[in-house]
C-alpha positions in Angstrom: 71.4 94.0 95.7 70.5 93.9 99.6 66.8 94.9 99.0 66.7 91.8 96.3 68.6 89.5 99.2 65.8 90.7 101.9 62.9 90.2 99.3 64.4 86.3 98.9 64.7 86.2 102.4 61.0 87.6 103.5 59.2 85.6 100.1 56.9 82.7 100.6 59.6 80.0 99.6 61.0 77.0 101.3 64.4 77.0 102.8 66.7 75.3 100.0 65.3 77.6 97.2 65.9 80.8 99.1 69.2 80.0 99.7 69.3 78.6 96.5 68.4 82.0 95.4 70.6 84.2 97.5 73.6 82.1 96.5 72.5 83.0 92.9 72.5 86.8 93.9 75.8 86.2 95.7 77.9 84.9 92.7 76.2 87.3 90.3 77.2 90.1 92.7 80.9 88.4 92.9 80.9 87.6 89.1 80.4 91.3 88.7 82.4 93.5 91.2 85.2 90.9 89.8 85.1 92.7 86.3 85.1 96.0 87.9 87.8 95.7 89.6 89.8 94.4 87.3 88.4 97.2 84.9 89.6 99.4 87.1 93.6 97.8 87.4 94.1 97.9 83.8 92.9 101.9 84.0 95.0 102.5 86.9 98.1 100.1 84.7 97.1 101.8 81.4 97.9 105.7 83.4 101.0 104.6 85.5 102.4 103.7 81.7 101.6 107.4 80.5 102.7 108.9 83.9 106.2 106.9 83.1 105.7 108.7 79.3 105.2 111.9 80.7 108.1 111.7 83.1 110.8 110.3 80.9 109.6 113.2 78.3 110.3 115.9 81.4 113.5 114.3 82.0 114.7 114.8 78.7 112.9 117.5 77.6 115.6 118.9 81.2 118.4 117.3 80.0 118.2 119.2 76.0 117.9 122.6 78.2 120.7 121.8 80.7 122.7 121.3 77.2 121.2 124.0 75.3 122.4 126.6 78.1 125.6 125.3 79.1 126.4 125.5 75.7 125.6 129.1 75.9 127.6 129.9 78.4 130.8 128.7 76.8 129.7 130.8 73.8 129.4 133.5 75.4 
């Protein structure tokens, strides 16, 4: 994207269209980081959700063995 901004800027045109031109390459450049970004939230959003899954899973996957063996023990 910068070497297509310098080859506006050092091209035989007249003022307005180069800057006519690098306002073009601006917004496509905008237009586009835009969607990666926000690509790249709903992957981050998307993993916190299985993060909060996986944790909730651990906490009762703890709370079946904390039963399990306290159980044992009055067994026993």
């Amino acid at each position: 994207m910068i070497g297509a901004g310098l080859a506006l800027m050092f091209a035989p045109m007249a003022g307005r269209e180069t800057r006519r031109h690098i306002g073009d390459a601006a917004r496509k450049l905008g237009t586009g980081t835009k969607g990666r970004v926000d690509d790249l939230m709903g992957a981050i959003k998307g993993s916190a959700g299985d993060v909060g899954a996986a944790i909730d899973a651990g906490r009762e996957a703890f709370r079946h063995s904390a039963e399990r063996t306290t159980a044992e023990r009055e067994h026993a």
